[in-house]
C-alpha positions as CSV (number, residue, x, y, z in Angstrom):
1,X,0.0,0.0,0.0
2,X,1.2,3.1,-1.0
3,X,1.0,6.5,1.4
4,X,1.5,10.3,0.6
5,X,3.7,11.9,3.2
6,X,3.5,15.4,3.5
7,X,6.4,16.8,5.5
8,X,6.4,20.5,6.6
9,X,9.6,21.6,8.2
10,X,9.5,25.3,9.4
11,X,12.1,27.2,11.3
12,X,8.7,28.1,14.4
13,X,7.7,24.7,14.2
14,X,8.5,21.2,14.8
15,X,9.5,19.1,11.3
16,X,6.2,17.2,10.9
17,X,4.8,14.8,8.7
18,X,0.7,14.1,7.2
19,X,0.0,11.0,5.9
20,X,-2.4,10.8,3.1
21,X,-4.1,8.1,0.8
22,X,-4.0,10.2,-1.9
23,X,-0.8,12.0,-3.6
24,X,-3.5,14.4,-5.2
25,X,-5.3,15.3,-1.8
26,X,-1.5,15.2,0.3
27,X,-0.2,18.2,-2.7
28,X,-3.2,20.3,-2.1
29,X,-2.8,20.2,1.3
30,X,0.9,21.3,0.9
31,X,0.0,24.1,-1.4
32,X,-2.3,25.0,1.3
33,X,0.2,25.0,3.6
34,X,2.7,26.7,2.0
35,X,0.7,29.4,0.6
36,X,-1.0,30.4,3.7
37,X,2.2,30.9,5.7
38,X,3.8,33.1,2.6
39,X,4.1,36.5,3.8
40,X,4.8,37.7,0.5
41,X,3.4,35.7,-3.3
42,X,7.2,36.0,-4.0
43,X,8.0,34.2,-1.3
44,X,6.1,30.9,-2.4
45,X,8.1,28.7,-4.9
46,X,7.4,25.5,-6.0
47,X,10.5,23.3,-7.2
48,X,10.7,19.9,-8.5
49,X,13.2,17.8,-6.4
50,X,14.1,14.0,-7.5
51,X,12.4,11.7,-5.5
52,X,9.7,13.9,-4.3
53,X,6.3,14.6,-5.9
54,X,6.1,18.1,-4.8
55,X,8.3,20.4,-3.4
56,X,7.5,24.3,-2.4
57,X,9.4,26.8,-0.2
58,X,7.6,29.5,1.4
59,X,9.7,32.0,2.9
60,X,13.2,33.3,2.0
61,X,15.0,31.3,5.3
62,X,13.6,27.8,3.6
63,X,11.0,26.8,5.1
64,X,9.4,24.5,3.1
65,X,6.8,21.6,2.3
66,X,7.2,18.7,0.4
67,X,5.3,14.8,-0.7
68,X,7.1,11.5,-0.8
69,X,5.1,8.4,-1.7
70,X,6.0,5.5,0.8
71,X,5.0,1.9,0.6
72,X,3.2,0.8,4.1
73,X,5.6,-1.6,6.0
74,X,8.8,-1.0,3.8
75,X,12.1,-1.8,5.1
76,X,14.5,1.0,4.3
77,X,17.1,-0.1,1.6
């Protein structure tokens, strides 16, 4: 079974992760995220990292949101 983790890691916050069943519901919620804690449109840029579904950064110091699929139960390789 595949999962949707959406991580947030912000410099006022602790890292933390969301887990979704859907990668199209966990991205929406990122974009969410990261939109609403921009202080400024300029701020909010959205960047395609390997491995990642969706990557955005918010603020200038890098905060930032991003979605990995994960398979349920998976031993790390």
């Amino acid at each position: 079974m595949t999962l949707y983790v959406l991580m947030v890691q912000d410099r006022h916050i602790h890292t933390e992760p969301w887990v979704f069943d859907t990668a199209k519901a966990a991205i929406a919620a990122a974009r969410q995220i990261a939109r609403g804690a921009a202080r400024r449109p300029a701020d909010y840029v959205e960047k395609p990292i390997a491995g990642w579904l969706f990557h955005a950064r918010y603020s200038i110091e890098g905060d930032a949101v991003w979605v990995a699929a994960k398979t349920l139960n998976a031993t790390p390789t």
